[in-house]
C-alpha positions in Angstrom: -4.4 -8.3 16.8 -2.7 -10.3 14.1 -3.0 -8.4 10.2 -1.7 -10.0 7.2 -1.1 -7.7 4.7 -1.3 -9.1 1.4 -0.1 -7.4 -2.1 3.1 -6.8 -4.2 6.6 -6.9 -2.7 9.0 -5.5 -5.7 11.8 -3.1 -6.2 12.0 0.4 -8.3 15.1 0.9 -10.1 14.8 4.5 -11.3 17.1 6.1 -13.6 17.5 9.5 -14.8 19.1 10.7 -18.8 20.0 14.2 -18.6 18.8 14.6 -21.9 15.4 14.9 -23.7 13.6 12.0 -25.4 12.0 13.5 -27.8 15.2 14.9 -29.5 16.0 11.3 -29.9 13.0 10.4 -31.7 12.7 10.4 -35.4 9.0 11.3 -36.6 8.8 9.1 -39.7 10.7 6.3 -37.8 8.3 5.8 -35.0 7.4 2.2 -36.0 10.7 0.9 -36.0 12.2 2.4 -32.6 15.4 1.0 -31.5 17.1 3.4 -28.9 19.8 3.0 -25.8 19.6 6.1 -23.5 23.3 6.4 -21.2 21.9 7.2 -18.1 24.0 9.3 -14.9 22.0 8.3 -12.3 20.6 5.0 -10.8 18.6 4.4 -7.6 17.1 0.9 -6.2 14.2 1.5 -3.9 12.1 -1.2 -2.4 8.9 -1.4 -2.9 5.6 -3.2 -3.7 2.4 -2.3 -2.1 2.3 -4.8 0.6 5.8 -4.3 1.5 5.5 -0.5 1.9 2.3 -1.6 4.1 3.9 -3.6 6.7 7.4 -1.9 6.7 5.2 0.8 8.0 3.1 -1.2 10.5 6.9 -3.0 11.7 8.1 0.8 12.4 5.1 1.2 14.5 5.6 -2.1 16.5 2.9 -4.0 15.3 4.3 -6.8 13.7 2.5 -7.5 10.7 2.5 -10.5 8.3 3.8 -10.2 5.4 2.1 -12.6 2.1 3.5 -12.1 -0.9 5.5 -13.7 -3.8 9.3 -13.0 -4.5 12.2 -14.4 -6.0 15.4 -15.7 -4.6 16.9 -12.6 -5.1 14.5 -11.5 -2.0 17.0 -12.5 0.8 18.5 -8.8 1.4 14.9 -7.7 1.2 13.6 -10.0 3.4 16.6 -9.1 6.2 15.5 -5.4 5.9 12.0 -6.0 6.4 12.6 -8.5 9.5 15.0 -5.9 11.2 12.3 -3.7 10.8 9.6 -5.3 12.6 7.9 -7.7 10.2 7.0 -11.3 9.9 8.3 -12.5 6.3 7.7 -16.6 6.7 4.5 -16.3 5.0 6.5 -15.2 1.5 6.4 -17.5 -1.0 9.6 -17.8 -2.9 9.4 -18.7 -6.4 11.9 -21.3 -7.8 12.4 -19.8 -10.9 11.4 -16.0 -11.0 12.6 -12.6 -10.2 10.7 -10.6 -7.8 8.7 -8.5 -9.1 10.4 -5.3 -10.5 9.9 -1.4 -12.2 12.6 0.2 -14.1 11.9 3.5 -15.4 13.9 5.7 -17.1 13.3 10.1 -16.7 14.7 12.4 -19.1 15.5 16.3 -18.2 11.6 17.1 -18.7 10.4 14.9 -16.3 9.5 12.6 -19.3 9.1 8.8 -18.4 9.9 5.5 -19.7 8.9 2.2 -17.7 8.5 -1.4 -17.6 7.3 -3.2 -14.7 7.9 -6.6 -14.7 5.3 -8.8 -12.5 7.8 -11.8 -12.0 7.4 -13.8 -9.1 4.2 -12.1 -8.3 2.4 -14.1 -10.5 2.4 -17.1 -8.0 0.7 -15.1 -5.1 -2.0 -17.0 -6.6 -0.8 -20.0 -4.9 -0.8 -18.7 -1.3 -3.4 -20.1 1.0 -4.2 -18.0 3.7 -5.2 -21.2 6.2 -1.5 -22.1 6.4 -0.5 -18.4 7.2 -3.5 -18.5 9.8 -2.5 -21.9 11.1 1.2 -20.4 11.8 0.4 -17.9 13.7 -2.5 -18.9 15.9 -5.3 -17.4 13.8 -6.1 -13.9 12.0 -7.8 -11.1 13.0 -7.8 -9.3 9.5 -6.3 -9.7 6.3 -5.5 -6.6 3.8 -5.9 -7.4 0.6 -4.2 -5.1 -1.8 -3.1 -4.9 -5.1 -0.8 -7.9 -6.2 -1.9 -10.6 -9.2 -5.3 -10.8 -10.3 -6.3 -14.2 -9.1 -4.8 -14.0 -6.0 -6.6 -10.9 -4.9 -9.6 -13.1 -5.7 -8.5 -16.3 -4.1 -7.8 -14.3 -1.3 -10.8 -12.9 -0.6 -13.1 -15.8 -1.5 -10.8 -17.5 1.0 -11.6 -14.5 4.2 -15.1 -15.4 3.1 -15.5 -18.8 3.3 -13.0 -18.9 6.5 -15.2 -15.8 7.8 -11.7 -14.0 8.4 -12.5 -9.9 8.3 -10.3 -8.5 5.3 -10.2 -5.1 3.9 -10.0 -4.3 -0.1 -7.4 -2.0 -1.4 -7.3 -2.3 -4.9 -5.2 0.7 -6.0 -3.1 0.7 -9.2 -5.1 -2.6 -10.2 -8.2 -1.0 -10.4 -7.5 0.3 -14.0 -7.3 -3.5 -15.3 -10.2 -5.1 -13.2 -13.8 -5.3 -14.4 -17.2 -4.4 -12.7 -17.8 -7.7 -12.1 -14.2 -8.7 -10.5 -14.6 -5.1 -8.7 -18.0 -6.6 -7.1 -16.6 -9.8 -5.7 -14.2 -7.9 -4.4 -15.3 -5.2 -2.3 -18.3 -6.9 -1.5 -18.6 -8.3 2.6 -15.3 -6.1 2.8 -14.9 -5.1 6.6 -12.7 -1.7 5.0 -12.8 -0.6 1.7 -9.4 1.6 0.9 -9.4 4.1 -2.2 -8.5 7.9 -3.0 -11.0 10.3 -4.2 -10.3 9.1 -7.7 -10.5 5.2 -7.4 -13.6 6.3 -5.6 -15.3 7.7 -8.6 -14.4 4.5 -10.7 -15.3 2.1 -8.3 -19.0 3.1 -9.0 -18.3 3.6 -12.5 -17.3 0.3 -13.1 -19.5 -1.4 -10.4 -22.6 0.7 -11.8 -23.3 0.3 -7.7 -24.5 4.0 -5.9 -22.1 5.0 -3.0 -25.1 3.9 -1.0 -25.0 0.4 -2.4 -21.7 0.1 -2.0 -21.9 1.7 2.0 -24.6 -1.0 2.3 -22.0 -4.0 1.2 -19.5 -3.0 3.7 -18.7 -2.5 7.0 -16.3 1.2 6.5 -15.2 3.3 3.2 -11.6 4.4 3.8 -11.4 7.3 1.1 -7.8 9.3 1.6 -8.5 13.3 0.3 -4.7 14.1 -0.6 -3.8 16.9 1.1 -7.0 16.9 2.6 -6.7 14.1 5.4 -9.2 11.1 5.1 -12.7 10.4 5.4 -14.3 7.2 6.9 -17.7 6.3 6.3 -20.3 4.0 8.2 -24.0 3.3 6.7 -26.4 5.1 9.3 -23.5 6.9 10.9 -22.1 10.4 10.2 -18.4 10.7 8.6 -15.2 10.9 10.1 -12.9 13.6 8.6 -9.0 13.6 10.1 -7.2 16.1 8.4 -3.3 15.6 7.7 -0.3 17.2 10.1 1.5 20.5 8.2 4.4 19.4 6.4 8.1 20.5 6.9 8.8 19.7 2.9 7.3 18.0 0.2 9.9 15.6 -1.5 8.2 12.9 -3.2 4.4 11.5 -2.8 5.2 8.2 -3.7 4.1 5.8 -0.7 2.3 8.1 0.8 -1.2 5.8 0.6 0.6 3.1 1.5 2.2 4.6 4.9 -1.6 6.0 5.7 -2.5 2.4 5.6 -0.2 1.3 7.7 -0.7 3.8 10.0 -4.4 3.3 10.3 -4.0 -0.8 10.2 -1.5 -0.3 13.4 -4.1 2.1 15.2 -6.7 -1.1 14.4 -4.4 -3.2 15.9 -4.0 -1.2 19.0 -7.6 -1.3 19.4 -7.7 2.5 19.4 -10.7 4.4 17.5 -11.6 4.9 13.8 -10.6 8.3 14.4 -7.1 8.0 16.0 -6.2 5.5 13.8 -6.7 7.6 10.6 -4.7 10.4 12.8 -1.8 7.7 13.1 -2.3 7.2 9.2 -2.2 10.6 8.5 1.4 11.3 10.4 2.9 8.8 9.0 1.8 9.5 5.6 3.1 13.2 6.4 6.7 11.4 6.8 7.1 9.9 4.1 6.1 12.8 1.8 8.6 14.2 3.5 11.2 11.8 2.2 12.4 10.4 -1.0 11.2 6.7 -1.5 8.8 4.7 0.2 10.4 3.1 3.0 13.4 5.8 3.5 11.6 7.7 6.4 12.9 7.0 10.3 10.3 7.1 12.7 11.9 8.6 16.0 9.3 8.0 18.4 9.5 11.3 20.3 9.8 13.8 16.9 6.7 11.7 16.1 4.8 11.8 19.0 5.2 15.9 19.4 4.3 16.3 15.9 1.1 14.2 16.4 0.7 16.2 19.3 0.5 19.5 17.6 -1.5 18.2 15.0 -4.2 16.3 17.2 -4.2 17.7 21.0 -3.1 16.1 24.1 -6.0 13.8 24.6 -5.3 12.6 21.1 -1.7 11.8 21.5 -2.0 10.5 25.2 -4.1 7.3 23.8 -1.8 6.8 21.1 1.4 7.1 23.2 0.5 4.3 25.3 0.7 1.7 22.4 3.4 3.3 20.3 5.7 2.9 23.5 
């Protein structure tokens, strides 16, 4: 089964000033700030939302594609991602632009400053998905996640006219996107991906019931936190997986993105709704275990026994025979 995931591909450069903001803010000088914080710590994660995705699926040997926007700064970025599994010839590199990039700054009280600069992301826009599909023989599903604006749209209109299944996963965009962009969207989705809270405002901003919205696609993907996942079906009861018990919690970033991958892979294997959000949910469980988003190692036999113990034998003998 051939996925393209679709979405951001960026880097995080976090910092961290051992002091406090606010004692470097002066109240009746707010409209006039001009302040340098000397940091003592710097880390450069990669990231973006599509990135996270298929690094994921590349770890569990289903070779995703990769369709995105970078810079020319991406080449160190693209060798990680191909040594781990995924197909990055369907990145469009900009001639001109960075890749896309946060840098954020945390004082001692967990107090933040960012900037997230879109860069190169901005001519996602410009992808067409025929020439991806043309490369590789054809797709069998296309996640669309959060990236630019109009390429999310183009996108999908594109899955739509081609009759390509795609799945919608707007995440952090959701705050900036109207009802109506929200609607053409979601709408003839074959999965629709959200937590509990972008739940909520999908129908908020949609003014659609979930029963309307259940009606206009084929699943509803909605992750619970520490709860697991539920998938939904119109005319068919739920599916609740619940997650694996963690040996630490060190940072949640990613953590919706690994589930993602986890549950694209098990789509790709062919196996269940079920085992696939069981897949989802281990692999979300590592990288809550780790610090940034694509720092986790997934040692096939560490994850098999903890699947095991999480899902039963029957569970893990399906899944064993595609993770290899």
């Amino acid at each position: 089964m051939r996925i393209a995931v679709s979405g951001s591909i960026a880097t995080d450069h976090l910092m961290t000033f051992p002091g406090r903001f606010a004692d470097q803010l002066v109240a009746d000088q707010l409209h006039t700030v001009s302040l340098s914080f000397l940091v003592d710590k710097l880390d450069v994660r990669r990231g973006g939302v599509a990135a996270n995705i298929a690094f994921g699926m590349g770890q569990l040997g289903t070779r995703p594609i990769l369709v995105g926007a970078a810079g020319a700064d991406f080449d160190e970025y693209r060798a990680w991602l191909e040594r781990h599994g995924v197909d990055t010839d369907s990145v469009r590199i900009s001639d001109t632009l960075h890749t896309a990039r946060f840098v954020c700054t945390t004082d001692a009280d967990h107090n933040q400053i960012g900037s997230f600069y879109t860069g190169a992301m901005s001519e996602a826009r410009l992808i067409e998905l025929k020439t991806v599909a043309d490369r590789v023989g054809g797709l069998d599903l296309v996640s669309i996640g959060a990236d630019d604006p109009e390429a999310m749209l183009r996108h999908t209109e594109e899955c739509r006219s081609r009759s390509i299944p795609f799945a919608a996963d707007f995440s952090q965009q959701i705050a900036r996107m109207d009802g109506e962009e929200i609607r053409i969207l979601l709408d003839g989705a074959t999965y629709l991906f959200s937590n509990e809270y972008e739940k909520g405002l999908i129908e908020t901003k949609t003014g659609w019931s979930d029963e309307e919205i259940l009606s206009r696609v084929g699943h509803r993907v909605t992750t619970l936190g520490a709860r697991g996942v539920r998938i939904e079906r119109a005319g068919d009861d739920p599916i609740e997986v619940g997650t694996p018990d963690e040996e630490r919690k060190a940072d949640p970033t990613g953590v919706g993105d690994a589930f993602r991958a986890g549950f694209l892979s098990g789509l790709a294997w062919g196996v269940s709704l079920e085992r696939a959000a069981q897949v989802g949910c281990m692999l979300a469980t590592l990288v809550i275990e780790t610090v940034g988003t694509q720092e986790y190692q997934l040692r096939r036999g560490h994850f098999m026994e903890r699947f095991t113990k999480a899902y039963g034998d029957e569970a893990a003998a399906q899944v064993q025979a595609h993770l290899g």
